[in-house]
C-alpha positions as CSV (number, residue, x, y, z in Angstrom):
1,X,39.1,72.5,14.8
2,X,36.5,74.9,16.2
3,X,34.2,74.2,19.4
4,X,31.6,73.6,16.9
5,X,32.8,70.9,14.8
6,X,34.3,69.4,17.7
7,X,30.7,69.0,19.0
8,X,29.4,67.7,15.6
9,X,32.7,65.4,14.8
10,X,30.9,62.0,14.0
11,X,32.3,60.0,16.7
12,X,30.9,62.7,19.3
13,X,27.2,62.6,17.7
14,X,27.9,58.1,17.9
15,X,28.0,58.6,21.7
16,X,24.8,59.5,22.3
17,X,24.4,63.3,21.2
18,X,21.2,62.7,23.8
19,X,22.7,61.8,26.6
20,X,25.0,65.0,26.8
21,X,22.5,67.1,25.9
22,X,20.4,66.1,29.2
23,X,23.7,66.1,30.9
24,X,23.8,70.1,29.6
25,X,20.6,70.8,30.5
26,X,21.0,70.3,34.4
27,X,23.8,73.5,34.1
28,X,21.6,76.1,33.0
29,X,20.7,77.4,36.2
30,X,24.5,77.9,36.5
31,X,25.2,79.4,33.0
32,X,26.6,82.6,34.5
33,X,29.5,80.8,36.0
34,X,30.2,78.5,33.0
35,X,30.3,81.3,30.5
36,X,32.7,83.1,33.0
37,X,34.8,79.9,33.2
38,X,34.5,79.8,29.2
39,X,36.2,83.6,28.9
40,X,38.6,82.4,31.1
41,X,39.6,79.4,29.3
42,X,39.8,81.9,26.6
43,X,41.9,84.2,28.2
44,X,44.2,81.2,29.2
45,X,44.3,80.2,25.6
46,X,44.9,83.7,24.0
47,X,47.6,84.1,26.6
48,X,48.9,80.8,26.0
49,X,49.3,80.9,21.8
50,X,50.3,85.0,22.5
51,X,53.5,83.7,24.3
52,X,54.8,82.4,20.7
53,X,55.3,86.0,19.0
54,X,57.0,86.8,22.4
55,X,59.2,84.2,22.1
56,X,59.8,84.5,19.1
57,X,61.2,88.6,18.8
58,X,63.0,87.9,22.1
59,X,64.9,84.9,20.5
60,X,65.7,87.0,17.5
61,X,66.8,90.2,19.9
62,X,68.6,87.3,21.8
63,X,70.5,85.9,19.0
64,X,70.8,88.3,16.0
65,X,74.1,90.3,16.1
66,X,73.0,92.7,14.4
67,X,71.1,94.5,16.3
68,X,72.1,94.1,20.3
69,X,70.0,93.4,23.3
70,X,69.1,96.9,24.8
71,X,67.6,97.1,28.4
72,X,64.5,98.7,27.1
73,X,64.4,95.9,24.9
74,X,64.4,93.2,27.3
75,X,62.4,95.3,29.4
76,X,59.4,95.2,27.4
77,X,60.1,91.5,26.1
78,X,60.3,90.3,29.5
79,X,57.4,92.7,30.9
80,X,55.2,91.0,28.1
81,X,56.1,87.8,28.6
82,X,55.3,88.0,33.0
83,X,52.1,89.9,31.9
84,X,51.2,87.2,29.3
85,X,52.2,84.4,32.0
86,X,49.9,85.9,34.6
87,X,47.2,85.7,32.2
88,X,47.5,82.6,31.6
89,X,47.8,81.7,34.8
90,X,44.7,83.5,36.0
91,X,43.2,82.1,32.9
92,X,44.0,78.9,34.4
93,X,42.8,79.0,37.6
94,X,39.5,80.4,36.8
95,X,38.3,78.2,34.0
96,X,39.5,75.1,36.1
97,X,38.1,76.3,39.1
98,X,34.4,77.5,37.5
99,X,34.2,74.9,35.0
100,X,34.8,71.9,37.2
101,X,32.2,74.0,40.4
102,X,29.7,73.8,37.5
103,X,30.4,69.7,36.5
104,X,30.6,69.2,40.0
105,X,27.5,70.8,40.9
106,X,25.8,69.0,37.9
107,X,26.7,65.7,39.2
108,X,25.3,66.5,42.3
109,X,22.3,67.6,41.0
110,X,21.7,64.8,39.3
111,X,22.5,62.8,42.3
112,X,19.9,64.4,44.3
113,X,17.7,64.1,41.3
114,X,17.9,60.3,41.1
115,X,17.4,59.8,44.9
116,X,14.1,62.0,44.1
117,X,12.8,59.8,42.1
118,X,13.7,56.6,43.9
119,X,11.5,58.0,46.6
120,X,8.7,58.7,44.0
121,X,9.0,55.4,42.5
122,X,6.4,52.7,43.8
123,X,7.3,49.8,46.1
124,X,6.4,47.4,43.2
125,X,10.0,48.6,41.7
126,X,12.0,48.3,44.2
127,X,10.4,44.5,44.5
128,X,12.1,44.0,41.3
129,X,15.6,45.9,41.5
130,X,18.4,44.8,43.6
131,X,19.1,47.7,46.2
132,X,23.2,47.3,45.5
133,X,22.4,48.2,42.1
134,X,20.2,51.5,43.1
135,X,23.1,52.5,45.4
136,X,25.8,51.9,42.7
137,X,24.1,53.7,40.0
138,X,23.0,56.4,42.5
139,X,26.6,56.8,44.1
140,X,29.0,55.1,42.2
141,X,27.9,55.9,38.6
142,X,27.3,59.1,39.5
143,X,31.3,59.7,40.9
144,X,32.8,58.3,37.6
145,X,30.2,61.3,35.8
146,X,31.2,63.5,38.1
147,X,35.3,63.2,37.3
148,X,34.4,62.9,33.6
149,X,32.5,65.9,33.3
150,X,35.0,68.1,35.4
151,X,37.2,67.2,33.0
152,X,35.6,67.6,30.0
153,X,34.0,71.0,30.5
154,X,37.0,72.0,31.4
155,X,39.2,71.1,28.0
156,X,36.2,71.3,25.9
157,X,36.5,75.1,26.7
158,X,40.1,76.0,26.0
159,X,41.8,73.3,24.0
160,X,39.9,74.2,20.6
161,X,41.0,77.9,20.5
162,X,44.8,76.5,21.6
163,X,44.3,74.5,18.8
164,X,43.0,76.7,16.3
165,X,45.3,79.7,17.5
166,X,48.3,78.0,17.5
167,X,47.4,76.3,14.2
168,X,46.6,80.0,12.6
169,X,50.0,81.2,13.8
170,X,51.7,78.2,12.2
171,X,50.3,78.7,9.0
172,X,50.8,82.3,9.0
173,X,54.5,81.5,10.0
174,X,54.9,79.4,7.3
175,X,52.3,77.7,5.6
176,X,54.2,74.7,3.7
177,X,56.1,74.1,7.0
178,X,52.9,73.9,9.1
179,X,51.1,71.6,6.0
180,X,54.0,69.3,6.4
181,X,54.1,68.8,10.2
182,X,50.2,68.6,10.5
183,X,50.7,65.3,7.4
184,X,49.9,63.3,10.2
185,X,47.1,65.1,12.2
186,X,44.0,63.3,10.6
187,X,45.7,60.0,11.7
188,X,45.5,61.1,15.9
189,X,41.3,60.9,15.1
190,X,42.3,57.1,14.6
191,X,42.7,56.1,18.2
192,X,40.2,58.0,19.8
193,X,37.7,56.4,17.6
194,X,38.7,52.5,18.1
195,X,39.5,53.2,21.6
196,X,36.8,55.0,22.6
197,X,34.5,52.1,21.5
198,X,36.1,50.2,24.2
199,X,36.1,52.4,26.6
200,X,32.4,52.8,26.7
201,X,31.3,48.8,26.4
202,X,33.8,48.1,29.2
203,X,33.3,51.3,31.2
204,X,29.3,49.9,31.1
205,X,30.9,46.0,32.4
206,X,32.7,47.8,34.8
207,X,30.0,49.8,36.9
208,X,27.6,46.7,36.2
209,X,30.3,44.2,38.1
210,X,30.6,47.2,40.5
211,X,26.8,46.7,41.2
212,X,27.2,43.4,41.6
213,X,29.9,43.9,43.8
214,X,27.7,46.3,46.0
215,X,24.8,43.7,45.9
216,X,27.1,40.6,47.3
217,X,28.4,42.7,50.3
218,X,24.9,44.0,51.4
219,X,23.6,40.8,51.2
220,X,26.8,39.1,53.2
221,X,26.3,41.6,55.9
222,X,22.6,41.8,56.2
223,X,22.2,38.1,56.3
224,X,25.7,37.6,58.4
225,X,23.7,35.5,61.1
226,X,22.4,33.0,58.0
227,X,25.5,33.2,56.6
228,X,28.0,32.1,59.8
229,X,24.9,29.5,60.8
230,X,25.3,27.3,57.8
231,X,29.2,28.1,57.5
232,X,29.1,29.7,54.5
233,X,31.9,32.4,55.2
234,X,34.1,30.7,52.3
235,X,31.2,30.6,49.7
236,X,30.6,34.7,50.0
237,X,34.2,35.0,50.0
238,X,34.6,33.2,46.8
239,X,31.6,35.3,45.3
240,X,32.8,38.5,46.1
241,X,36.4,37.9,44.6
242,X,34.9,36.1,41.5
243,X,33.1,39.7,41.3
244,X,35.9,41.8,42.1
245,X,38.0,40.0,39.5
246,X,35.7,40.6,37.1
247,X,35.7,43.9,38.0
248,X,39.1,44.9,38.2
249,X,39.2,43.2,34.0
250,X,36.5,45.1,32.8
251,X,38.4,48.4,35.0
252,X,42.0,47.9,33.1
253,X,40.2,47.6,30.1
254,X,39.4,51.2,30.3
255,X,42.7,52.1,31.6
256,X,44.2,50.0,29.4
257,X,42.2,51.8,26.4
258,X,43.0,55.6,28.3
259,X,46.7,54.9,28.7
260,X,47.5,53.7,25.2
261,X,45.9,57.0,23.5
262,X,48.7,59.7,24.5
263,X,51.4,57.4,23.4
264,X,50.2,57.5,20.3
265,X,49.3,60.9,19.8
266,X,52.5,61.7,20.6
267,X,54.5,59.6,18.4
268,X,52.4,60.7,14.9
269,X,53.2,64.3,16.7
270,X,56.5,63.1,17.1
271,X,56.8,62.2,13.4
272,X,55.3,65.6,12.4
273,X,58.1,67.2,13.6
274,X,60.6,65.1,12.5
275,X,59.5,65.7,8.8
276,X,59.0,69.4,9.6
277,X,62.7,69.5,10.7
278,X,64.1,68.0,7.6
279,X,61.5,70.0,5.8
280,X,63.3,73.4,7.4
281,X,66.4,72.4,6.8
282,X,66.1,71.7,2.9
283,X,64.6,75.7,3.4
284,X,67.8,76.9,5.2
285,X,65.2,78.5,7.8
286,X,67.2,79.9,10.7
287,X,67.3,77.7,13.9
288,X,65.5,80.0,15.9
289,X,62.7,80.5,14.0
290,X,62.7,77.0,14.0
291,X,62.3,76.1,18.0
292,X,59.5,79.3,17.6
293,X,57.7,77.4,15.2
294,X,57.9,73.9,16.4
295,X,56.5,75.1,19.8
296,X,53.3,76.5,17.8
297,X,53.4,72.7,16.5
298,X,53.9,71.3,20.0
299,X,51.0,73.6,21.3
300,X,48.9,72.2,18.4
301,X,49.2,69.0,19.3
302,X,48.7,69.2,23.0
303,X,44.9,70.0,22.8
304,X,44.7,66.7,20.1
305,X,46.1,64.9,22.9
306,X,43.8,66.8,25.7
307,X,40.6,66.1,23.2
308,X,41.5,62.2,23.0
309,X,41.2,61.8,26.5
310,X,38.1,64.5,26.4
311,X,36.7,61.8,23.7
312,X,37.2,58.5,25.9
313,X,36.0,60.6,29.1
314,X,32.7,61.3,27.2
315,X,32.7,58.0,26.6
316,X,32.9,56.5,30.0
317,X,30.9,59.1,31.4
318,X,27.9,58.7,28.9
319,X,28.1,54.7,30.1
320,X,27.7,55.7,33.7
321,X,24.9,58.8,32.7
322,X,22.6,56.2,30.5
323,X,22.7,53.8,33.6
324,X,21.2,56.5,35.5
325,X,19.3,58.3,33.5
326,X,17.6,54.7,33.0
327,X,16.3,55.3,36.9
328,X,15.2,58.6,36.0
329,X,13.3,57.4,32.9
330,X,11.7,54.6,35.2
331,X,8.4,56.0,35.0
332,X,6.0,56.9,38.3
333,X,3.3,54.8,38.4
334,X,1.9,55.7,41.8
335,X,1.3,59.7,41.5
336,X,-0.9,62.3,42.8
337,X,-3.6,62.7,39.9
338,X,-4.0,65.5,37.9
339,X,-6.4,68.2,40.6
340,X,-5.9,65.4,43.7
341,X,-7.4,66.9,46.5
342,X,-6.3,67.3,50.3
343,X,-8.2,64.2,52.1
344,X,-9.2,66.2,55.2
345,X,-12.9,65.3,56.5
346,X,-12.7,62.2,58.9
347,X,-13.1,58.9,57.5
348,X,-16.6,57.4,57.2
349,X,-16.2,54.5,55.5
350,X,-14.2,52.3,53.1
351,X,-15.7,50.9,50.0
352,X,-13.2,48.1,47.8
353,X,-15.1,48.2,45.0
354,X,-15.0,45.0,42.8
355,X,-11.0,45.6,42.7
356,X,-8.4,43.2,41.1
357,X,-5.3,43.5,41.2
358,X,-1.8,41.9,39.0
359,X,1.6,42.0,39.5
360,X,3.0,42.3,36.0
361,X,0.3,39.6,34.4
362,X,-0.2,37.4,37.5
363,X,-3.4,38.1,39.3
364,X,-3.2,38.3,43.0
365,X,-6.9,39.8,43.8
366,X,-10.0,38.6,42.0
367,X,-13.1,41.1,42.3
368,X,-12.5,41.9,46.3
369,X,-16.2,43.5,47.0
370,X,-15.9,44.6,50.7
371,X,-17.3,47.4,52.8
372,X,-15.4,48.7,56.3
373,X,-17.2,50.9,58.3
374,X,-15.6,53.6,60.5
375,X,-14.0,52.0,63.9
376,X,-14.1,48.6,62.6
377,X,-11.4,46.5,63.3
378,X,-11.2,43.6,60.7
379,X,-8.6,40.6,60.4
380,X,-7.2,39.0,57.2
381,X,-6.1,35.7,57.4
382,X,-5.4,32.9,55.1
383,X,-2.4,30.3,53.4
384,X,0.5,32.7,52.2
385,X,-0.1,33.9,49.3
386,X,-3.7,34.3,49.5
387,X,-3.7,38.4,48.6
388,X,-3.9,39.4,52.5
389,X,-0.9,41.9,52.4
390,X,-1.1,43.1,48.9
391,X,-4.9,43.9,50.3
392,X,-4.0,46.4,52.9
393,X,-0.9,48.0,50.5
394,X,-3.4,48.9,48.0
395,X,-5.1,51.4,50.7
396,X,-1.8,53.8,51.5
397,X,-1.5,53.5,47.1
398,X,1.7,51.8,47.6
399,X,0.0,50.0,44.7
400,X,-2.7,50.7,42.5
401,X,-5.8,48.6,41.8
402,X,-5.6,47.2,38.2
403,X,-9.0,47.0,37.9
404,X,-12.2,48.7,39.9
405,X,-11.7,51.4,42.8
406,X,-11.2,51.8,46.8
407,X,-13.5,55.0,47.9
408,X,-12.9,56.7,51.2
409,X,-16.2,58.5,51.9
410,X,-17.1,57.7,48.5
411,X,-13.9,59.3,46.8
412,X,-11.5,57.2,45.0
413,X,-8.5,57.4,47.0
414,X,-6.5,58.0,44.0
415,X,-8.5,61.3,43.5
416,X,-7.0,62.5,46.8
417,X,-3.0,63.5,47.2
418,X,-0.5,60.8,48.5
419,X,0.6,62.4,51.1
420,X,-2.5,63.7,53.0
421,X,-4.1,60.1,52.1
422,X,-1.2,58.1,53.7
423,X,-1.4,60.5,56.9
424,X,-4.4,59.4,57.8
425,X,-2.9,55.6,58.2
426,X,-0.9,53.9,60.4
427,X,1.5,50.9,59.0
428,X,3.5,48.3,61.3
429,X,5.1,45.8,59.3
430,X,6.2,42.4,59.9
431,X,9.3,43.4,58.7
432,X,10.4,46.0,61.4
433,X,12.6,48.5,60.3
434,X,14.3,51.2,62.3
435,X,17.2,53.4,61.9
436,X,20.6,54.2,63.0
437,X,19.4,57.0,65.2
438,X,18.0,57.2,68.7
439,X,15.2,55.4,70.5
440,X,13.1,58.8,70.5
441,X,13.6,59.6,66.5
442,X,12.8,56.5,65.7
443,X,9.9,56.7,67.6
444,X,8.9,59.9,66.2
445,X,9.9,59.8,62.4
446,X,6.7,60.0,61.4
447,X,6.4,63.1,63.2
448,X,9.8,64.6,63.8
449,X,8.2,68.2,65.8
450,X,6.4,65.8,68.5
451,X,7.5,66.4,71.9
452,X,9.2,64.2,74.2
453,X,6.0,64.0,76.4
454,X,4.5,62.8,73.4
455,X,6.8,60.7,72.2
456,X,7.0,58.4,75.9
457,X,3.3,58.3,75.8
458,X,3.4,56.1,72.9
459,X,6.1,54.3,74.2
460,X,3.7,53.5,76.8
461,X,0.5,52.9,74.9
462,X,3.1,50.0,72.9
463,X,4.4,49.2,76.7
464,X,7.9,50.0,75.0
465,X,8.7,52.8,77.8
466,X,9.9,49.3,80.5
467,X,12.6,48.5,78.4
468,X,13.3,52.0,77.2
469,X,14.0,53.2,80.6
470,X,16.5,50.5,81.4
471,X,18.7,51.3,78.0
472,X,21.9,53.2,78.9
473,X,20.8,56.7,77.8
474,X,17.2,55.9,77.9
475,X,15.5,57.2,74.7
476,X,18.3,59.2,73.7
477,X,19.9,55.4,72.8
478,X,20.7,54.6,69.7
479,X,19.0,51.7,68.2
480,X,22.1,50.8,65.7
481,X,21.8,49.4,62.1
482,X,18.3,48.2,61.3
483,X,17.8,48.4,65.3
484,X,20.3,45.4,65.9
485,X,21.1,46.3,69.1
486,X,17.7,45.7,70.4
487,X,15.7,42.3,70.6
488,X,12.9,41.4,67.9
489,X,10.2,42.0,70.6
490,X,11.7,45.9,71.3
491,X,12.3,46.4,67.6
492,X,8.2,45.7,67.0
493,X,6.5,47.5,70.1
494,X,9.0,51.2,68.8
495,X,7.8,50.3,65.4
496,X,3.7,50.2,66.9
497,X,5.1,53.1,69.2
498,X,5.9,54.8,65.8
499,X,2.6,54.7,64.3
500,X,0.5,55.3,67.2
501,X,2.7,58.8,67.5
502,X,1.0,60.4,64.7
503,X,-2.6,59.0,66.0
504,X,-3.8,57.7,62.3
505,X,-7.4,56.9,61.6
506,X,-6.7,53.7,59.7
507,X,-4.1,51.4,61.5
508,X,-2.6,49.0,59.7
509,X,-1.3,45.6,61.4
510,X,0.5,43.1,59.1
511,X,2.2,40.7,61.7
512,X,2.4,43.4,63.5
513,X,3.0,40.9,67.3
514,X,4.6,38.0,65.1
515,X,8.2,38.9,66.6
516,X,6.6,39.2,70.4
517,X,7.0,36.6,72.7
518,X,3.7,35.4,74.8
519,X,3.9,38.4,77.7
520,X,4.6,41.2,75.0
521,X,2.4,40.3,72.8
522,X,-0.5,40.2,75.4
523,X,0.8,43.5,76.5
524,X,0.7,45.1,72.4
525,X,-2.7,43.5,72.3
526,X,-4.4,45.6,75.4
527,X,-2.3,48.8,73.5
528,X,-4.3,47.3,70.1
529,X,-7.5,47.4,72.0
530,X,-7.2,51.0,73.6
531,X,-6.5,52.3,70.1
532,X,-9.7,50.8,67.9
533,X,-12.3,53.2,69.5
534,X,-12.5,55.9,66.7
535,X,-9.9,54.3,64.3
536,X,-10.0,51.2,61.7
537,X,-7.6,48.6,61.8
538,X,-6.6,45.9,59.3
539,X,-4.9,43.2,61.0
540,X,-3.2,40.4,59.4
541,X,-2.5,37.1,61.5
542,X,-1.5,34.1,61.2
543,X,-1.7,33.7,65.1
544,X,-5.4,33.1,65.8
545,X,-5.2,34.3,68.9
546,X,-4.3,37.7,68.0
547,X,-7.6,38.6,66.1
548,X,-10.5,37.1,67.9
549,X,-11.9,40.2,69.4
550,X,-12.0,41.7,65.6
551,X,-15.4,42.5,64.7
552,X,-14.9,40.7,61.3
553,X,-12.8,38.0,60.4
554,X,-11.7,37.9,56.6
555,X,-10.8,34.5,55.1
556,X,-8.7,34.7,51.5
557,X,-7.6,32.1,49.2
558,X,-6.2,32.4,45.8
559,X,-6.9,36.6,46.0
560,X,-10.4,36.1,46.9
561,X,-12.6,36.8,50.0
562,X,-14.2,32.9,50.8
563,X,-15.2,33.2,53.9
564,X,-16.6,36.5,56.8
565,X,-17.8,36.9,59.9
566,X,-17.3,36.7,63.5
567,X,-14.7,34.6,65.3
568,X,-17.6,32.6,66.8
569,X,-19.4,32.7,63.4
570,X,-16.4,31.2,61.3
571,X,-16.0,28.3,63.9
572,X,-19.9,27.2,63.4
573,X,-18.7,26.5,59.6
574,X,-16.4,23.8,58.5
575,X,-14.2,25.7,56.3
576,X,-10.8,27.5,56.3
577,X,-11.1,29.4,59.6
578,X,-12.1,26.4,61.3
579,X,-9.3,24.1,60.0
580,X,-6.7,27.1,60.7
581,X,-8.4,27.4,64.3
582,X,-8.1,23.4,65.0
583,X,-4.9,23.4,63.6
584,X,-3.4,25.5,65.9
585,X,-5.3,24.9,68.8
586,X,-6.3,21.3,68.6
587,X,-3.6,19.3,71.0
């Protein structure tokens, strides 16, 4: 069985020929090593099937009486048999070592690859995909590719030309003898086909439970404050080892399927032999040539048993590569356009143009027609789900308009790059999120080269700096996961801290005091103020309070604008603004 039709055997093209053909395709930049690690393997298999004439004329020196063993006999004999040894060895090591650098470097690739795209994919995906099952595809599936292909780039290498070579010096030994042990050869292809099935269903059920699995513990530890206030330790517990038990079926179904192939190799080898050996007797062939030959049949059957488990690792590994490759075939819907431009002038003006927008097929935005000057500082407010914070996401292109356009300066932002377009903006979220680094990085991620002068100044403009100052190390504290260790009201003024660093033009404020209590949030408000001169800021609020020094005052219901104008305007009108305003300020 050459390379070749090993690579075109049926149950190899079943697996998905596709699949490891991209897998390929990420080690071409490192063809030099793998064709180095391929003569290698050769060398290890030339080696390895050239020990049998060696044995074989040093059993026969050994053993006929004829002729005795002479030193210079069994000096050459035994010089060619370290020197073949040492080949193989070296053969060995090399192919092992350059093969498996290559998978390994593959899988990592790939690895980086897939996080790539994750950060190129829009927010409207990750809306709809459960983060445990991005981290297991990302790290888990990629770890079971990573052993698999090791493994098989290594064997698919060497074990062929073992095969063939020791099958070629069988035959050439003694062709009927060789005919009769190989009887039950075709049968080992047996296994690997019903197992390998198996392997790859359950191998799929396996890393999909594992996601699961992933999912359940994020979840249990993110929300551990929901979950020990309505004592629902025992119900995650019970989730998770439902999961895990699922998991650990699925898992010994694959082992169970990996374990059971080299049994049976063996025994139909086994069974070769055993009809080779009465075969050679009913010959009268000498016992020596004998052991000679059946090692060449022992060596022929060791790469059957090496390509089984290549066949059921190809099989578990293309289970693990479609589940990624399904990220990397998620398609980019947010993307710089084809000649984008750098958006560079300063911002004039901001032009919603009779937009819509849909998530999927429901319609969130109906024909938004709206004009923001330069400087202005406008408020959204309206019943949840009115459109207010899909509104301000469609200006950084976290999403794109479905229908009509959103011109800056008259250009559709789409026509300008991400990256210089979401420079120019500012985002604080109601949903503060820092990391697990120190007051100052987080502070400054947004603009990692900014100085610490720089970086306290905005602490101050967020009056964040008071309780900076009294943290153990100051801004070189670290905030902890998601910025635990601080209170909601520090975690929002770093977060405003953070986008007044990298001074935007547009500043967007969705909730951004909701977490504040009465004193801070005055305080973030005076910070607010200092910053509209020369910028524009969207604000969203459900606080009245917050936005009635903004020079307009959007009202939205069902994705559409119903009502605009001043804070004093609105409250002359008996609609929406006016019911929110008595509502929360009527005793």
């Amino acid at each position: 069985m050459t390379l070749s039709s090993f690579m075109q055997n049926r149950w190899f093209q079943r697996i998905g020929r596709s699949t490891y053909m991209r897998l390929i395709r990420y080690a071409r930049p490192y063809l030099g090593r793998l064709i180095t690690g391929a003569i290698c393997g050769v060398l290890f298999a030339g080696s390895t099937v050239g020990l049998l004439p060696v044995i074989q004329e040093m059993l026969g020196r050994f053993f006929d009486t004829g002729e005795p063993l002479t030193h210079r006999v069994a000096l050459i004999i035994g010089g060619l048999l370290v020197v073949l040894v040492i080949l193989r060895g070296l053969g060995q090591f090399l192919n092992s070592y350059l093969i498996q650098w290559v998978g390994n470097r593959v899988v990592m690739d790939l690895r980086v690859a897939t996080f790539r795209h994750l950060q190129d994919l829009p927010v409207g995906y990750f809306n709809t995909t459960e983060t445990g099952e991005m981290i297991s595809r990302t790290v888990n599936d990629s770890m079971m590719l990573e052993r698999a292909v090791s493994t098989v780039l290594t064997d698919i290498v060497r074990q062929p030309i073992v095969l063939v070579g020791a099958a070629v010096y069988a035959v050439t030994r003694n062709w009927r003898l060789a005919v009769v042990a190989l009887v039950a050869f075709p049968l080992c292809i047996v296994p690997m086909v019903v197992f390998g099935r198996r392997v790859r269903k359950a191998s799929r059920q396996s890393q999909e439970w594992l996601s699961e699995i992933v999912t359940i513990m994020q979840e249990s530890i993110r929300g551990v404050r929901i979950v020990k206030a309505f004592c629902m330790e025992q119900r995650e517990e019970d989730r998770f080892a439902h999961a895990c038990r699922i998991f650990f079926g699925r898992a010994m179904r694959v082992v169970r399927a990996k374990a059971i192939i080299e049994p049976v190799v063996v025994l139909m080898g086994g069974a070769g032999i055993v009809l080779a050996l009465f075969y050679a007797v009913s010959l009268g062939m000498a016992w020596n040539e004998f052991i000679v030959m059946a090692l060449a049949l022992f060596l022929l059957y060791e790469p059957v048993k090496k390509l089984s488990k290549i066949h059921l690792s190809v099989e578990q590994s293309s289970a693990a590569a479609d589940r990624i490759f399904e990220i990397l075939d998620t398609p980019v819907l947010v993307a710089d356009r084809v000649g984008a431009k750098e958006l560079v002038a300063p911002i004039r003006e901001i032009h919603f143009s009779h937009i819509d927008f849909a998530y999927q097929d429901e319609p969130v935005l109906r024909d938004i027609d709206l004009t923001v000057k330069a400087g202005e500082r406008i408020a959204l407010v309206g019943g949840s789900g009115a459109g207010k914070t899909t509104l301000v996401n469609l200006l950084p292109r976290f999403f794109d308009v479905t229908h009509g356009q959103i011109l800056l300066n008259g250009v559709d932002i789409r026509d300008y790059t991400l990256r210089s377009l979401r420079l120019k903006m500012g985002v604080v979220t109601q949903d503060t999120f820092l990391f697990n680094d120190t007051i100052a990085a987080n502070i400054a991620y947004g603009c990692p080269t900014a100085s610490r002068e720089a970086i306290e100044r905005a602490a101050k403009q967020a009056y964040a700096d008071e309780f900076v100052e009294q943290l153990p190390q100051g801004y070189d504290t670290v905030a902890g996961e998601l910025g635990m260790l601080l209170s909601g009201g520090q975690r929002q003024r770093l977060a405003i801290a953070r986008a007044m660093l990298n001074d935007p033009e547009i500043l967007i404020l969705d909730e951004a005091t909701s977490a504040l209590d009465t004193e801070s949030e005055r305080m973030v408000q005076k910070a607010i103020d200092q910053l509209v001169e020369g910028r524009t800021v969207f604000a969203i609020a459900h606080r009245l309070s917050t936005i009635m020094n903004c020079d307009r005052i959007l009202v939205l219901e069902q994705g559409r604008i119903v009502e605009s104008g001043t804070h004093g305007d609105l409250l002359t009108q008996s609609g929406i603004y006016r019911r929110l305003h008595d509502m929360q300020f009527t005793p």
